[in-house]
C-alpha positions as a printed NumPy array, in Angstrom:
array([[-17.594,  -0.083,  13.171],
       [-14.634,   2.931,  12.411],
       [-12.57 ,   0.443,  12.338],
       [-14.395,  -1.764,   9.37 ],
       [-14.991,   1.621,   7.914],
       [-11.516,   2.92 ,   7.908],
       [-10.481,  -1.17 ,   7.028],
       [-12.904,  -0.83 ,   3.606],
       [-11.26 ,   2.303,   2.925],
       [ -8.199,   0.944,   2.736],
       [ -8.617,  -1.7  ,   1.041],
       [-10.767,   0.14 ,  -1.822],
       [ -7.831,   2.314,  -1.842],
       [ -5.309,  -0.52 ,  -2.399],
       [ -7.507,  -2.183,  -5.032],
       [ -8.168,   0.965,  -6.978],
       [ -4.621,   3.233,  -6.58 ],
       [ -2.268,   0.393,  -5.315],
       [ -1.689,   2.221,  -2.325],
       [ -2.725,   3.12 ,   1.221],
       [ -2.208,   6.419,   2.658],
       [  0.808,   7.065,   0.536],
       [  2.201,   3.349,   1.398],
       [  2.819,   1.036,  -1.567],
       [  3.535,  -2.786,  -1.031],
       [  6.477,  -3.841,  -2.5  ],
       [  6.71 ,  -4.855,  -6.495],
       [  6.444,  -8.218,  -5.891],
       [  3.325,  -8.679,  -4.03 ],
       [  0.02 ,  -9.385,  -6.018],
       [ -2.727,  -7.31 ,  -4.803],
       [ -4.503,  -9.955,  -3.445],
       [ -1.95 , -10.787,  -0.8  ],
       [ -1.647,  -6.935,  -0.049],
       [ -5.81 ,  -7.283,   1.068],
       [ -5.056, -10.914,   2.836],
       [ -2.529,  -8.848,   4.642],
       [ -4.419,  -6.041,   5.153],
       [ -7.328,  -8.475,   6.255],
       [ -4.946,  -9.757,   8.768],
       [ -3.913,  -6.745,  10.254],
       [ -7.538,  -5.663,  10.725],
       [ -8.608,  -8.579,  12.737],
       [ -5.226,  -8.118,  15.142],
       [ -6.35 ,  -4.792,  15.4  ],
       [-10.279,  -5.1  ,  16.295],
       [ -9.428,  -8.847,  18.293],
       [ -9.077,  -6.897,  22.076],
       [-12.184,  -4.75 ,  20.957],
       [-14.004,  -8.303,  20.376],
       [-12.562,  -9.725,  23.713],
       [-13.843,  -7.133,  25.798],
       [-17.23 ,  -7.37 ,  23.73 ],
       [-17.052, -11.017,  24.579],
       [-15.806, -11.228,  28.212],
       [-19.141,  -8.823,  28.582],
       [-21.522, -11.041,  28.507],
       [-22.431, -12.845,  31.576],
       [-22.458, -16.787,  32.383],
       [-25.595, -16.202,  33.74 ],
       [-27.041, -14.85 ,  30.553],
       [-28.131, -18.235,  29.635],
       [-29.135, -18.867,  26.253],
       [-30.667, -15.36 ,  25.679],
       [-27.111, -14.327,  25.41 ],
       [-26.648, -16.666,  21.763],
       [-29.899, -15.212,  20.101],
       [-28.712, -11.841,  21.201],
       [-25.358, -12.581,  19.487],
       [-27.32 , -14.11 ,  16.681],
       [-29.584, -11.478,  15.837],
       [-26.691,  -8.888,  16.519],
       [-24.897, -10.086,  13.616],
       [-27.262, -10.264,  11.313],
       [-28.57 ,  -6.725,  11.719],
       [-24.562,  -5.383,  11.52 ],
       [-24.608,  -7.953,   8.17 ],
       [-28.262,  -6.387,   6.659],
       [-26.992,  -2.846,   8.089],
       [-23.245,  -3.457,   6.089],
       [-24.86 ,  -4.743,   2.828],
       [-27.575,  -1.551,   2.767],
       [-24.58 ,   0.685,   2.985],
       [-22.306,  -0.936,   0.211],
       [-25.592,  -1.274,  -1.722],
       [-25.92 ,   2.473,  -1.629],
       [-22.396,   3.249,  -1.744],
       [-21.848,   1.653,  -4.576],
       [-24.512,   3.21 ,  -6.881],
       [-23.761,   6.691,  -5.94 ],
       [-19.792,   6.598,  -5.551],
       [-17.688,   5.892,  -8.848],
       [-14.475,   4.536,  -6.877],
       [-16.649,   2.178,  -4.944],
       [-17.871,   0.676,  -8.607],
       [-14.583,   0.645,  -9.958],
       [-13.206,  -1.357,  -6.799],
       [-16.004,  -4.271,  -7.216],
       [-15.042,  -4.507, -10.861],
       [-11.743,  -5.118, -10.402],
       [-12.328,  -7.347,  -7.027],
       [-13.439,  -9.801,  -9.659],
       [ -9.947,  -9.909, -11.343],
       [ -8.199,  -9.939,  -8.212],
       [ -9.83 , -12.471,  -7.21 ],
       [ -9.386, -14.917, -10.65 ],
       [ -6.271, -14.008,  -9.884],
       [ -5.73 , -14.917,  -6.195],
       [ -7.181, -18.443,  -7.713],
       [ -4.585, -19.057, -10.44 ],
       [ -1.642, -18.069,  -7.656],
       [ -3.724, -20.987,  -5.317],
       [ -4.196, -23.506,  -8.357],
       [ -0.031, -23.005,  -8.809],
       [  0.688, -23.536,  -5.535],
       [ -1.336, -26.469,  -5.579],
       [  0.235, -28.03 ,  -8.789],
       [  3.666, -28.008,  -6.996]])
């Protein structure tokens, strides 16, 4: 979960001063692929943290060991929407990043729709 955390800060921090920790991306990079980048880098980071999670769970579990997994994700989903929900009416930058995630994300669709055209 530090990881997501520090991952969301990051990426609010890219979105809303173009930079992370004092690192800019270079001029020509939209914003959007900075965060599909930064996405990336987060799942090579957490992946070994999710196999060891995985390799875990024993065969023997049965099917208890789906519902489990099931249930388990949507509590960390409810438990990740309650704290944006909050964060975002009591922090300003957290506002200010989902308005402009909307225009990031028009434009990640135009770059797509051009790519597409070729």
């Amino acid at each position: 979960m530090a990881v997501f955390v520090a991952a969301a800060a990051a990426a609010i921090s890219l979105v809303n001063r173009g930079e992370i920790l004092g690192w800019v991306p270079p001029p020509d990079v939209p914003i959007w692929a900075a965060l599909i980048i930064l996405f990336f880098v987060y799942h090579i980071a957490v992946s070994p943290i999710r196999a060891v999670s995985h390799w875990s769970f024993h065969p023997e579990a049965g099917a208890g060991a789906g519902w489990f997994a099931f249930w388990h994700a949507i509590a960390w989903l409810v438990g990740v929407a309650f704290v944006i929900w909050i964060k975002s009416n009591h922090l300003p930058e957290i506002r200010e990043f989902l308005q402009q995630l909307q225009e990031i994300f028009r434009e990640f669709v135009q770059a797509m729709r051009r790519l597409v055209a070729r």
